[in-house]
C-alpha positions as CSV (number, residue, x, y, z in Angstrom):
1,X,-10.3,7.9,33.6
2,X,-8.8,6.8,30.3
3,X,-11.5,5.1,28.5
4,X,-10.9,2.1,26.6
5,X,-14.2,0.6,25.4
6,X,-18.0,1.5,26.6
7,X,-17.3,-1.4,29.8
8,X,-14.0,-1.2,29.8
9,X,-11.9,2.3,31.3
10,X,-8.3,2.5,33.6
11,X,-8.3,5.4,36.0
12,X,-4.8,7.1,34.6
13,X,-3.0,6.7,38.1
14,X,-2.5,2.9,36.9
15,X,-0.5,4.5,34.2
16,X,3.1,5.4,34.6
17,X,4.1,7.8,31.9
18,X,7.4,9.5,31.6
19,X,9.1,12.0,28.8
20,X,12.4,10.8,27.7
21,X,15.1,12.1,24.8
22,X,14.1,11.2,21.2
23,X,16.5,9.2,19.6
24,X,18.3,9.7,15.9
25,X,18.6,12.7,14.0
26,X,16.8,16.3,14.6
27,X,19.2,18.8,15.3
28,X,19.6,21.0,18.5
29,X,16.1,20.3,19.7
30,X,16.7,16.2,20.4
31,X,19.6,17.0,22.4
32,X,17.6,19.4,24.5
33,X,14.3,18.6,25.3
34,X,12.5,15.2,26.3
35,X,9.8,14.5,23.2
36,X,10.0,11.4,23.7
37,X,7.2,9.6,25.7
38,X,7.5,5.8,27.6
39,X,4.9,4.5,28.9
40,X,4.2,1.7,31.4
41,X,1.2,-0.1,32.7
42,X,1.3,-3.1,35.0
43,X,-1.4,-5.5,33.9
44,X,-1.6,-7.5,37.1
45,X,-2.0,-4.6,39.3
46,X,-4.6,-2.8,37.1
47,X,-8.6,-2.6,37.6
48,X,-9.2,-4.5,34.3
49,X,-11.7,-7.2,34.4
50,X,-9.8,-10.5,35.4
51,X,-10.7,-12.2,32.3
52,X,-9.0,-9.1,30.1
53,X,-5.8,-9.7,32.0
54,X,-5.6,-13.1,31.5
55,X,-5.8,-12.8,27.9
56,X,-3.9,-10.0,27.9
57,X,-1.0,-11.5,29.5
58,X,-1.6,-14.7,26.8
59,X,-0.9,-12.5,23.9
60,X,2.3,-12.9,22.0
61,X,3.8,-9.7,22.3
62,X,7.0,-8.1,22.7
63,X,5.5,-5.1,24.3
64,X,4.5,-7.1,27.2
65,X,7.4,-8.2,29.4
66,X,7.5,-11.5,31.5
67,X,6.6,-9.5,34.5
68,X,3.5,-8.5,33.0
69,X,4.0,-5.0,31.9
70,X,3.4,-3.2,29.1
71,X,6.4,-0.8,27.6
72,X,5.4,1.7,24.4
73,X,7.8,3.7,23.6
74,X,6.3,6.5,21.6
75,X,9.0,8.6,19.5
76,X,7.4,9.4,16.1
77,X,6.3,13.4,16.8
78,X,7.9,16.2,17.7
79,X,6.0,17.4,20.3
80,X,5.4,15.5,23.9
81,X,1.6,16.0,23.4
82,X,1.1,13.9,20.1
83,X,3.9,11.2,21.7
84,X,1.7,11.2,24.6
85,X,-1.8,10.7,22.5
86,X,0.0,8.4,20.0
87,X,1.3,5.9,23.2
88,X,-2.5,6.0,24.7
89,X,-3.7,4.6,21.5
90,X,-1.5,2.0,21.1
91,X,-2.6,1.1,24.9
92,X,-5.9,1.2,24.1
93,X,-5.5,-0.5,20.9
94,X,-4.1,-3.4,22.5
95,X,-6.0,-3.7,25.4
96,X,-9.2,-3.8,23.0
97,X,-7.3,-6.3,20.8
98,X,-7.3,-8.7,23.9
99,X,-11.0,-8.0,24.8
100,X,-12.2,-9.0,21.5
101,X,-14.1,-12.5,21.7
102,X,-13.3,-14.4,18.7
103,X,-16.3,-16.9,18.1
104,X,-15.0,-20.3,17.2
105,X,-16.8,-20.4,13.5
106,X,-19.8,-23.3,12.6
107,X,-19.1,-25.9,9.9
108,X,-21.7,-25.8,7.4
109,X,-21.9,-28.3,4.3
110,X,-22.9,-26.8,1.1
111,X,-26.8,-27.4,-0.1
112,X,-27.7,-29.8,-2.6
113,X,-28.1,-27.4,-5.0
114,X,-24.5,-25.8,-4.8
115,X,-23.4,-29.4,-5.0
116,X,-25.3,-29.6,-8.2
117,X,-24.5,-27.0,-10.0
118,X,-21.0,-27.6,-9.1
119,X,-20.8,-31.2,-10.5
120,X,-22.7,-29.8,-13.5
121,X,-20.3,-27.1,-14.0
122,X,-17.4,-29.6,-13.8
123,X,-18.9,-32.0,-16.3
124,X,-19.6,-28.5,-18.7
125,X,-15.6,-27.8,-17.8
126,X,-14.7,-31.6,-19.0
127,X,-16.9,-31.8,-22.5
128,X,-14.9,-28.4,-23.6
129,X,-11.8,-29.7,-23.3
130,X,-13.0,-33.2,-25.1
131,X,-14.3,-31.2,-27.7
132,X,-10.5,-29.8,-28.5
133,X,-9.3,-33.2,-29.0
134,X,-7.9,-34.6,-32.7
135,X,-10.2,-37.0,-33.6
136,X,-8.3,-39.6,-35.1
Protein backbone atom coordinates (compact mmCIF):
# COMPACT_ATOMS: atom_id res chain seq x y z
CA UNK A 1 0.00 0.00 0.00
CA UNK A 2 1.49 3.37 -0.83
CA UNK A 3 0.33 5.67 1.77
CA UNK A 4 -0.70 8.99 1.05
CA UNK A 5 -2.24 10.60 4.14
CA UNK A 6 -3.48 8.95 7.60
CA UNK A 7 -7.24 8.21 5.56
CA UNK A 8 -6.02 8.33 2.44
CA UNK A 9 -3.51 5.12 0.89
CA UNK A 10 -3.52 3.37 -3.04
CA UNK A 11 -2.60 -0.23 -3.00
CA UNK A 12 0.61 0.06 -5.60
CA UNK A 13 -1.18 -2.32 -8.27
CA UNK A 14 -3.21 0.99 -9.26
CA UNK A 15 0.17 2.30 -10.12
CA UNK A 16 1.77 1.61 -13.43
CA UNK A 17 5.47 2.34 -13.18
CA UNK A 18 8.01 1.78 -15.89
CA UNK A 19 12.03 2.54 -16.31
CA UNK A 20 12.77 4.39 -19.40
CA UNK A 21 16.30 6.01 -20.97
CA UNK A 22 17.27 9.43 -19.26
CA UNK A 23 17.44 12.04 -21.58
CA UNK A 24 20.48 14.79 -22.32
CA UNK A 25 23.97 14.43 -21.40
CA UNK A 26 25.76 11.63 -19.10
CA UNK A 27 28.06 9.76 -21.06
CA UNK A 28 28.07 5.91 -21.65
CA UNK A 29 25.74 5.12 -18.80
CA UNK A 30 22.41 7.11 -20.47
CA UNK A 31 22.80 5.22 -23.56
CA UNK A 32 22.88 2.01 -21.68
CA UNK A 33 20.70 1.70 -18.90
CA UNK A 34 16.96 2.82 -18.15
CA UNK A 35 17.34 5.47 -15.03
CA UNK A 36 14.74 6.96 -15.99
CA UNK A 37 11.34 6.40 -14.23
CA UNK A 38 7.45 7.24 -15.85
CA UNK A 39 4.85 6.78 -13.94
CA UNK A 40 1.18 6.51 -14.54
CA UNK A 41 -1.95 6.38 -12.36
CA UNK A 42 -5.45 6.36 -13.66
CA UNK A 43 -7.58 8.55 -11.43
CA UNK A 44 -10.91 7.20 -12.42
CA UNK A 45 -10.06 3.71 -11.95
CA UNK A 46 -8.33 4.18 -8.64
CA UNK A 47 -9.77 3.40 -4.85
CA UNK A 48 -9.51 7.08 -3.94
CA UNK A 49 -12.39 8.51 -2.13
CA UNK A 50 -14.88 9.88 -4.89
CA UNK A 51 -14.74 13.27 -3.65
CA UNK A 52 -10.55 13.25 -4.06
CA UNK A 53 -11.11 12.29 -7.73
CA UNK A 54 -13.28 14.79 -8.44
CA UNK A 55 -11.11 17.42 -7.31
CA UNK A 56 -8.38 15.88 -8.52
CA UNK A 57 -9.52 15.73 -12.03
CA UNK A 58 -10.57 19.74 -11.45
CA UNK A 59 -7.13 20.77 -10.90
CA UNK A 60 -5.29 22.68 -13.53
CA UNK A 61 -2.51 20.58 -14.33
CA UNK A 62 -0.54 19.52 -17.09
CA UNK A 63 0.39 16.33 -15.50
CA UNK A 64 -3.08 15.16 -15.69
CA UNK A 65 -4.27 14.30 -19.21
CA UNK A 66 -7.90 14.72 -20.51
CA UNK A 67 -8.42 11.03 -19.98
CA UNK A 68 -7.75 11.42 -16.49
CA UNK A 69 -4.35 10.18 -15.87
CA UNK A 70 -1.57 11.18 -14.22
CA UNK A 71 2.08 11.22 -16.23
CA UNK A 72 5.50 12.06 -13.94
CA UNK A 73 8.21 11.66 -15.54
CA UNK A 74 10.98 11.43 -13.00
CA UNK A 75 14.61 11.99 -14.58
CA UNK A 76 16.65 14.06 -12.06
CA UNK A 77 18.95 10.94 -10.36
CA UNK A 78 21.09 8.70 -11.51
CA UNK A 79 19.95 5.78 -10.04
CA UNK A 80 16.19 4.04 -10.82
CA UNK A 81 15.73 3.91 -6.95
CA UNK A 82 15.81 7.70 -6.17
CA UNK A 83 13.71 8.31 -9.78
CA UNK A 84 11.35 5.88 -8.42
CA UNK A 85 11.09 7.65 -4.72
CA UNK A 86 11.28 11.06 -6.26
CA UNK A 87 8.02 10.17 -8.83
CA UNK A 88 6.01 8.68 -5.59
CA UNK A 89 6.34 11.95 -3.95
CA UNK A 90 5.28 14.03 -6.53
CA UNK A 91 2.18 11.52 -6.63
CA UNK A 92 1.66 11.92 -3.31
CA UNK A 93 2.21 15.47 -3.26
CA UNK A 94 -0.41 16.04 -5.59
CA UNK A 95 -2.90 13.83 -4.56
CA UNK A 96 -2.61 15.56 -0.92
CA UNK A 97 -2.74 18.96 -2.77
CA UNK A 98 -6.24 17.97 -4.03
CA UNK A 99 -7.36 16.59 -0.65
CA UNK A 100 -6.71 19.78 1.15
CA UNK A 101 -10.12 21.61 2.07
CA UNK A 102 -9.63 25.15 1.64
CA UNK A 103 -12.17 26.99 4.09
CA UNK A 104 -13.77 29.85 2.40
CA UNK A 105 -12.37 32.69 4.93
CA UNK A 106 -15.03 35.00 7.36
CA UNK A 107 -15.27 38.73 6.81
CA UNK A 108 -14.65 40.50 9.92
CA UNK A 109 -14.82 44.43 10.40
CA UNK A 110 -12.22 46.01 12.47
CA UNK A 111 -13.28 47.04 16.22
CA UNK A 112 -14.00 50.45 17.16
CA UNK A 113 -10.98 50.82 18.73
CA UNK A 114 -8.71 49.92 15.58
CA UNK A 115 -10.92 52.38 13.82
CA UNK A 116 -9.86 54.87 16.38
CA UNK A 117 -6.72 54.75 16.62
CA UNK A 118 -6.52 54.70 12.95
CA UNK A 119 -8.34 57.97 12.38
CA UNK A 120 -6.25 59.40 15.13
CA UNK A 121 -3.14 58.23 13.60
CA UNK A 122 -4.22 59.78 10.26
CA UNK A 123 -5.08 63.13 11.79
CA UNK A 124 -1.35 62.89 13.76
CA UNK A 125 0.04 61.99 9.93
CA UNK A 126 -1.92 65.31 8.54
CA UNK A 127 -0.85 68.03 11.48
CA UNK A 128 3.00 67.00 10.64
CA UNK A 129 2.81 67.79 7.33
CA UNK A 130 0.82 71.19 8.16
CA UNK A 131 3.45 71.99 10.45
CA UNK A 132 6.14 72.05 7.33
CA UNK A 133 4.16 74.58 5.65
CA UNK A 134 5.68 78.41 4.85
CA UNK A 135 3.64 80.45 6.77
CA UNK A 136 3.06 83.31 4.73
Amino acid sequence: MFEISKNISIPLSEIDISAIRSQGAGGQNVNKVATAIHLRFDIMASSLPDWCKHRLLELRDRRITSEGVIVIKSQEHRSQERNRAEALERLRSLILSAAVVVLPRKLTKPSRGQDRRRLEAKKHRSQMKALRKIVE
